[in-house]
Structures are given as structure tokens and as C-alpha cells.
N, C-alpha and C positions, 0 to 999 in steps of 0.2 A: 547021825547028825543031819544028812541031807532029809530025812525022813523027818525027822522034826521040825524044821526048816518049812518044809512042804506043808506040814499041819499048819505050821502057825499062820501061814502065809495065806491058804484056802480059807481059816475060821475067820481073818482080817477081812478078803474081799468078801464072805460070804455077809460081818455085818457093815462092813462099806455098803454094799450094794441094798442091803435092807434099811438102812440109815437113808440112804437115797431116795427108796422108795416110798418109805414114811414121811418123808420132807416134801415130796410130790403132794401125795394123798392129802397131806396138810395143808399143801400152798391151795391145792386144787379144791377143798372144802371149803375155806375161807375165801378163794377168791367165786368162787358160785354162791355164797351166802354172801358175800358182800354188793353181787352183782344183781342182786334180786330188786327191780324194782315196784313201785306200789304208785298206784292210779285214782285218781279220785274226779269227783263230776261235782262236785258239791263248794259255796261260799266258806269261809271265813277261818281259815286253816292260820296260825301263823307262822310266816316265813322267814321274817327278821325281824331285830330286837336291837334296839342300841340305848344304856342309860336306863332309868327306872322305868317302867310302865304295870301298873296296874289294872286290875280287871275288878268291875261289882258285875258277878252274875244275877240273875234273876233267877235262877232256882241251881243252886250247889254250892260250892266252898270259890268266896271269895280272896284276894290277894295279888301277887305279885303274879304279871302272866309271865309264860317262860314261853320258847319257841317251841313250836310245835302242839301248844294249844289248840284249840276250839274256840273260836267265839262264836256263840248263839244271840238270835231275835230277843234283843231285849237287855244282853250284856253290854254295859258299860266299859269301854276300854280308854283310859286315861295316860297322858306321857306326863311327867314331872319335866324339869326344862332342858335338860340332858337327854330325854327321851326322844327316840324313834322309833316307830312300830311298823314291819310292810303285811298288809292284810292281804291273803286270797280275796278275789271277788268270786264272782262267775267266771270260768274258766277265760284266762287271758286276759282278764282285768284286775285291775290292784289297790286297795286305796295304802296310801305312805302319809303317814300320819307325824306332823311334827313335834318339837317340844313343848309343854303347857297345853295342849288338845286334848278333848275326847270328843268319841264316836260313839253312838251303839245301831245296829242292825234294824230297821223298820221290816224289810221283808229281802230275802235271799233268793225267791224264785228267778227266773231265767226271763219271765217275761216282764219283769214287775219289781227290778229289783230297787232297793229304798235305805236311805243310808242317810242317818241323824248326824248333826256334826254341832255340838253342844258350842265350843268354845276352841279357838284356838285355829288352825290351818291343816289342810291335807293338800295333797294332790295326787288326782285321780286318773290311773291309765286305765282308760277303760275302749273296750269292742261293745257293737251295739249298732241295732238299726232299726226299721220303722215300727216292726211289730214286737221287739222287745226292749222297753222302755229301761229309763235310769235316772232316779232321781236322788238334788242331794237336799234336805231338809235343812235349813238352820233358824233360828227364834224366831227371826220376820220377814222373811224370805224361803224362799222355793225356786231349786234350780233345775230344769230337765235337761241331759244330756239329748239332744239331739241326732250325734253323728260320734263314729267311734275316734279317737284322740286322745287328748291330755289338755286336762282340768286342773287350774287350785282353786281353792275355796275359804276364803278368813271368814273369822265369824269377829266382829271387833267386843268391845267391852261392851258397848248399850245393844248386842244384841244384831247391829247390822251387820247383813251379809255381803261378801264379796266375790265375785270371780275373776278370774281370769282364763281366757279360751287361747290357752298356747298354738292346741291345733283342735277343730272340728267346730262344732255349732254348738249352741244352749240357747233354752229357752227361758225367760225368766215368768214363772208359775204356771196359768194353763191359758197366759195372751200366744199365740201364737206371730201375732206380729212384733213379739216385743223379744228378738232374737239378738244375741251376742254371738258374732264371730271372731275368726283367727288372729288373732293381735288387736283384741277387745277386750275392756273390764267393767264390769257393772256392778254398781254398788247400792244394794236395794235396804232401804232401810220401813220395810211398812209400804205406803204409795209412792214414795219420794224415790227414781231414780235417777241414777246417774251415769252416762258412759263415754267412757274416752281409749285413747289408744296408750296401748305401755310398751318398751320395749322388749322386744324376747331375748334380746342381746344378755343383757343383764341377768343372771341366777344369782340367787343369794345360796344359801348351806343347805338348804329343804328342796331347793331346784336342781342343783346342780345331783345333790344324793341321789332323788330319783331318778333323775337322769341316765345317773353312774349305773344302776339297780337293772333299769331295763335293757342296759349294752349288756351286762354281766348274766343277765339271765338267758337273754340268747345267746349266746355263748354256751353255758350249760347244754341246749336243748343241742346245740351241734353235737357235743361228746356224749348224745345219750347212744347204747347200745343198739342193734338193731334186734338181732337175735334172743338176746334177753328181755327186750323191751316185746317184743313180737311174743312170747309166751304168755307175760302177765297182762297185753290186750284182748289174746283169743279166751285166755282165760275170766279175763273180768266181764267180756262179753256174754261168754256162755252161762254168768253164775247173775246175769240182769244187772252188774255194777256200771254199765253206759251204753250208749247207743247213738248214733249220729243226730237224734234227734232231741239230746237231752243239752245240747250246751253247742258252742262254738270249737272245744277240744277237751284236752284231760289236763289236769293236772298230776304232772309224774314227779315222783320223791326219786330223787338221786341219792342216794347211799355214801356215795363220794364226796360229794359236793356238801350235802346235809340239810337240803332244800329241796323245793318244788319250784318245776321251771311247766313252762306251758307246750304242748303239743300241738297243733291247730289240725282240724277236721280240711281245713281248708288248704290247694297246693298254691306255695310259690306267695304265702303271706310274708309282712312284714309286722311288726310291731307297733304300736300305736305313736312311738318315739321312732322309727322309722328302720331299725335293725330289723336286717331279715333273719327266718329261723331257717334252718339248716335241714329239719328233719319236720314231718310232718305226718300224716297219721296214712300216706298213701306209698310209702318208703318201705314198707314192713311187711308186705304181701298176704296180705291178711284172705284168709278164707273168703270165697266169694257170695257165703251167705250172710258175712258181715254186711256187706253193698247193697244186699236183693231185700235185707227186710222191711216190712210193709212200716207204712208210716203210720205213725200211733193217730188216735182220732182228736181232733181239736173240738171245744166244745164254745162256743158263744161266749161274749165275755158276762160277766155275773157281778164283778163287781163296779160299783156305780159311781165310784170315785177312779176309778180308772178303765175306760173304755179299752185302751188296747192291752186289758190281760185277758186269758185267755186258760182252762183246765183242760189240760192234756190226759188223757187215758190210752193206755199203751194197747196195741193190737196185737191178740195173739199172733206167738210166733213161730211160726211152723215151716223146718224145712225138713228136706231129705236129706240133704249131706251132714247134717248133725243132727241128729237123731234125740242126742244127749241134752241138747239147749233145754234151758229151763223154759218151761210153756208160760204166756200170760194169757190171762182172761181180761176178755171184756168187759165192761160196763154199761148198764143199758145208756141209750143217747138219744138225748131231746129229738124232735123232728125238724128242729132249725139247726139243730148241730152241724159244720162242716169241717171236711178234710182241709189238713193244711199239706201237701205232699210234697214242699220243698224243707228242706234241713235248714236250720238256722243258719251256719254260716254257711248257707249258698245263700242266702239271703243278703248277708254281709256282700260278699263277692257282686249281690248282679246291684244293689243300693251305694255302696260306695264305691264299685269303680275299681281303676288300679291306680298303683303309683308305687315306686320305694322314693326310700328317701336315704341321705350319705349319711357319714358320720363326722359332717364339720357341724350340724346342727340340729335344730327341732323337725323340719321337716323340707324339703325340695317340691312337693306337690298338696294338693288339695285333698289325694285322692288314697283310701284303705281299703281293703288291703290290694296286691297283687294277685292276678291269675294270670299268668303269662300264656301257657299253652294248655292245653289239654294234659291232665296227666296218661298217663298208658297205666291202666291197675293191672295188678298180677294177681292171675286169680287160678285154681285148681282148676282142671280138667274132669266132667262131670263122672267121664266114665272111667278114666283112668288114674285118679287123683295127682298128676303130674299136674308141675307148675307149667301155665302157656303164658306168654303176654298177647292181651287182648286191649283196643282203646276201648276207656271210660267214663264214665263221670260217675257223680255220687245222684 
């Protein structure tokens, strides 16, 4: 009897303890596949979706957009009056598109980026500074972002355009004196303008959303990963998916959350609506031949409707501690052609200045982003591949 007892009791723990171990292996499978994020350097990703919205592409199947779309150069993105749409920009910037709107993409580059707005209202969080431009097109007007902030934009029924500069500067077309600041609106209708002061007090449903959208997203970037996030950046480095000198940060998809929130290149930024981010691209200790690569070549600007763009061509890249990195090739280069050897956003950093701002409103200072201190990067030991901390900059 005792002897049976004993069987039964050994065959119980033996599959207790395999029951266990299977519900590990499980948890531990799905939770590393769940933790896996994805990085991107690229315009027009969609992030959010509220109400109807539609899309007319210019070359594929058009219809109803769903999150997590594409919008390309040239696609029409529509809200019916229920609708909201939040577009990727250029890393760290957003256009939120209201009910009854549409947009399509004029150009997506970094230096040069251009944004039609047919009908209807957005408004634009955007980063940005002297040599990469931001324009928003609408029927009889043209607005250039000047300084990185938060823009809206009406476009009325006959076609007249609107702004309002909650925070940063605009330029109305290519007058340079004819500049809209912070608790300014100008209403250009053809030659005829107009400017007066509006309150910031006041949000209606499209202001207040965004508003809500940019607290919410930092937030996000604080609960991203370290360790996980730290794999798929050496990773997308090594495979040419980004480089300090391709944008201002990344855009990371959260698994969790079911969105893309912004990383910033830059330490000890804040948000264009004045939340600061938590986590930033100098947090992760990344390889110290991420830091040392050569800045890709700048080539003269070429197009003649817009002086300050600029064809980037990436420079080989060659190190010894990764061996593995994918190599780029040159391209031959004008003899006017020049180096630009600062990164975009230390561009931002030495042109806008510091400042944060609180969370009782739009902004407490004049001034984007922050750099408080130096950060300290953590970089591998050349000859011993241990981590040291060493001070840094990019």
C-alpha cells in the first residue's frame, strides 16, 4: 500500500514540476516576443485613428486607412467629421489632423519636409531648426515653420489659410519679415493679411486631443525597455536602418502600448508641448563605434525653390570593433560640395537653446529643447571589451 502511495505521489510531483516548467518556457516565450521592439527613421507611419478616415493613394489600393498604415508623397488622407488621424512626421514631430480635413505629403525628407493641407484644420507638433526647413502648403498661402513648437493650421471654405503659433515662430511664404509669433494668428487669404493675438487659454476638442496625445506619448517613451530596446538599436545600426545623422531620434513601436513614441538623439529633451522624455538614445550604452562614425557628406543645395535643402550621401563606414557593420560607399562629390559634421539634433540643442516647460500649460519658456548637463556615454573598453564610463558628447 505504502509502495503505491509512493508511486503515485512521485508520478504527481514529477508532472507538477513539468506542468511548471512548461508554463515558464511559455510565459518566458511570449513575454521576449512581446518585448521585441521595432525602430524606424522614416515620415508618415499611422499612429492614431479616431472616427472614419480615408486614404486616396497615388499608386495602390485605396480606402479606409487603418492604424498602422503608410502614408506616402502624394496620398491623400481624409477625416469625415467624427474623424482623427495622428500622423508620424520626421522623427519627433506629428501632424493631428481634425474632423472634415485632408492632407497629403509634398516631401518627407529631413531637410525639406512639405505638408499640403487641402481643407479643414491640423495641428502640428513639430522639432526643427535652421537648416532643416518645414513647410505647411494650403490653397492661398504658405506657411514655414521657423522654430520647433506647436502650430494649427485652418484652411476656411474660399480657400483662406490660418495659423496659429501656440509656441515657436512662422514665417508667412519666403517674406522673411513677415513672421508670426507665440500667441499670434495670421490669416492670409492671397496678399490680404491679417494678425492679431488669440488666447492660448482657451482649447476647443482638436487642441485639447493633441495636447492629451503629446503628455501620453511621453509617458510611453519612460516605460520603454532598456535592455530590449538596447538590442534592436545595435541591431538596426548595424543592418544601415539609422544613424545620428539621419533625423533628430527614432521612432519606436511599443508592443504594449500599440504605438510609436519618439526616442530623441538629444539628452535631457523636452517635447514641443513641453513634457520631458524619460529615456533617450544615450540611456542604452550603446557601442562606442555608434558615437565615432564619420559624418556622412553634405552636398550643396540643388534645388532652387528651396535653398536650405541639402543631398546627404552617407560615408563609408569603417570600424575595427565591428568588423560585421554593413560597409557604405561613396559617391563622387562636386568640388563645392561641403561637410556638415554637426548631427541634426545638436543642431536643435545649440539653435534653440534650453528650457522645459510644466504640465499646467503650453509652455513656461521660449526656449527647445533642454541640455542640462553633459551627458557621461558609456562606451566598451577597446581592448578589453568591458563597459567604462567615459564623459561625452555626440
Amino acid at each position: 500500500m505504502k509502495k503505491n502511495l509512493l508511486t503515485v505521489f512521485s508520478i504527481s510531483a514529477i508532472v507538477l514540476v513539468f506542468s511548471v516548467f512548461s508554463f515558464a518556457q511559455e510565459n518566458r516565450t511570449v513575454s521576449s516576443g512581446a518585448s521585441k521592439y521595432v525602430i524606424s527613421a522614416e515620415a508618415g507611419g499611422v499612429n492614431y485613428l479616431q472616427g472614419r478616415v480615408s486614404i486616396a493613394r497615388k499608386f495602390g489600393r485605396s480606402g479606409l486607412l487603418l492604424k498602422g498604415d503608410s502614408v506616402k508623397i502624394g496620398d491623400r488622407v481624409s477625416t469625415e467629421e467624427d474623424g482623427k488621424a495622428e500622423i508620424l512626421l520626421n522623427p519627433g514631430s506629428y501632424i493631428r489632423l481634425g474632423g472634415n480635413s485632408s492632407f497629403e505629403f509634398v516631401d518627407t525628407s529631413l531637410e525639406n519636409l512639405q505638408i499640403k493641407l487641402d481643407r479643414g484644420s491640423a495641428i502640428f507638433e513639430v522639432i526643427t531648426s535652421n537648416d532643416f526647413t518645414f513647410a505647411v502648403n494650403t490653397p492661398k498661402a504658405t506657411f514655414n515653420v521657423v522654430q520647433s513648437g506647436v502650430y494649427r493650421v485652418d484652411v476656411m471654405n474660399d480657400g483662406t489659410g490660418k495659423i496659429e503659433v501656440w509656441k515657436g515662430k512662422a514665417q508667412i511664404g519666403e517674406d522673411e519679415d513677415a513672421t508670426v509669433k507665440k500667441g499670434k494668428t495670421a490669416t492670409v487669404g492671397g496678399n490680404d493679411v491679417a494678425v492679431a493675438k488669440f488666447d492660448r487659454d482657451e482649447r476647443d476638442d482638436l487642441e485639447q486631443w493633441s495636447r492629451d496625445r503629446a503628455k501620453e506619448l511621453t509617458k510611453v517613451n519612460d516605460r520603454l525597455e532598456r535592455q530590449n530596446l538596447r538590442s534592436t538599436l545595435i541591431s538596426g545600426f548595424n543592418s544601415n536602418s539609422w544613424n545620428l545623422y539621419d533625423s533628430y531620434g527614432l521612432w519606436v513601436y511599443d508592443p504594449f502600448w500599440g504605438g510609436y513614441c519618439f526616442l530623441p538623439f538629444g539628452y535631457g529633451w523636452s517635447s514641443p508641448y513641453g513634457f520631458g522624455y524619460g529615456r533617450d538614445i544615450w540611456g542604452f550604452r550603446l557601442p562606442r563605434y555608434i558615437f565615432l562614425q564619420p559624418p556622412p557628406v553634405y552636398n550643396m543645395p540643388t534645388n532652387p525653390q528651396n535653398p536650405n535643402s541639402i543631398a546627404r550621401t552617407p560615408r563609408a563606414r569603417t570600424n575595427s570593433d565591428n568588423p560585421n557593420t554593413t560597409q557604405r560607399t561613396n559617391r563622387a562629390v562636386p568640388p563645392e560640395a561641403t561637410e556638415r559634421i554637426t548631427p541634426p539634433f545638436r543642431q536643435v540643442d545649440q539653435t534653440n537653446g534650453r528650457g522645459r516647460t510644466n504640465d499646467t500649460g503650453i509652455d513656461t519658456s521660449d526656449s527647445f529643447p533642454s541640455r542640462a548637463t553633459q551627458p557621461r556615454v558609456i562606451v566598451p573598453a577597446p581592448s578589453s571589451g568591458n563597459d567604462v564610463q567615459r564623459p561625452g558628447r555626440p
